[in-house]
C-alpha positions in Angstrom: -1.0 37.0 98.3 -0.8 36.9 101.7 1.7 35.4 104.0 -1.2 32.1 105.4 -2.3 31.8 101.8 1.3 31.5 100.4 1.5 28.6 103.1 -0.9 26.9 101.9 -0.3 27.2 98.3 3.5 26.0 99.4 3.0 23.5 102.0 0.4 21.9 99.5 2.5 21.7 96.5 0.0 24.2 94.3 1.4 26.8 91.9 1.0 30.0 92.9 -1.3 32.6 90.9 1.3 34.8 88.6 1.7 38.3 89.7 0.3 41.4 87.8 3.5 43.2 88.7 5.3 41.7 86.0 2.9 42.8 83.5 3.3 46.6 84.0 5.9 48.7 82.1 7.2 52.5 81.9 6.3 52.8 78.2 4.5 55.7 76.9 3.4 53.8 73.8 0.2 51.6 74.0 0.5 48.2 72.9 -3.0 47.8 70.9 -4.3 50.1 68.4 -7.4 52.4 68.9 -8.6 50.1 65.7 -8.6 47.0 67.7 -9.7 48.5 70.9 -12.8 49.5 69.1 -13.3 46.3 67.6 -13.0 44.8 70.9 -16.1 47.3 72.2 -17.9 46.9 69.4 -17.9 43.4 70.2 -19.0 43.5 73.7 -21.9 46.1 73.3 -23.0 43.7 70.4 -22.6 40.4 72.2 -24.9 42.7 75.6 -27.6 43.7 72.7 -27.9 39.8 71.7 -28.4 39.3 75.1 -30.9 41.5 75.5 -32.8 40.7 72.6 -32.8 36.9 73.6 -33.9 37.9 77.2 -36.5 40.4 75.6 -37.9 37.6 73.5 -39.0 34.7 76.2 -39.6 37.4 78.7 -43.1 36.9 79.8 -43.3 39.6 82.4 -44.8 43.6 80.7 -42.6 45.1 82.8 -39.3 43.8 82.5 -39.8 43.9 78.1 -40.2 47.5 78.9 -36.7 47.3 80.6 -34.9 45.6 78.4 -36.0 47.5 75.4 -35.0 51.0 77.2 -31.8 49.1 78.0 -31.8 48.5 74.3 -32.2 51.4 73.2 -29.2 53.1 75.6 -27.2 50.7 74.7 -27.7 51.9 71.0 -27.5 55.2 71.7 -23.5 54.3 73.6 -22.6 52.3 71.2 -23.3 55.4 68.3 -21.2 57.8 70.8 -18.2 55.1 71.0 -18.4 54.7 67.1 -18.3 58.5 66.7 
């Protein structure tokens, strides 16, 4: 933060924002398995591919279908490399 927002934060009585520093170590070892890392991907290229779908399906515009089903499709085709 810098030194006029710290003021203000202070002066004002707010709590200040906690710092990433704190949350970075030395270790070597990762803290979540490649299992749950994947799930987590999964997850997100799943929940974008619902999206697109619903966008897709009251889209009323030719050309922007067209987008959203190449989008679609190379979102499929990620989502095969990441589960490979």
């Amino acid at each position: 933060m810098t030194k006029c927002c710290k003021l203000i934060v202070t002066n004002n009585d707010l709590t200040s924002p906690a710092s990433w520093v704190s949350e970075l170590t030395d270790s070597t070892i990762p803290p979540f398995s490649d299992k749950l890392m994947l799930f987590h991907i999964v997850i997100l290229v799943s929940a974008g591919v619902g999206y697109l779908g619903a966008c897709l399906s009251v889209s009323q515009r030719r050309d922007l279908a067209l987008q959203y089903t190449i989008l679609i499709g190379d979102i499929g085709r990620y989502a095969e490399d990441g589960a490979h």
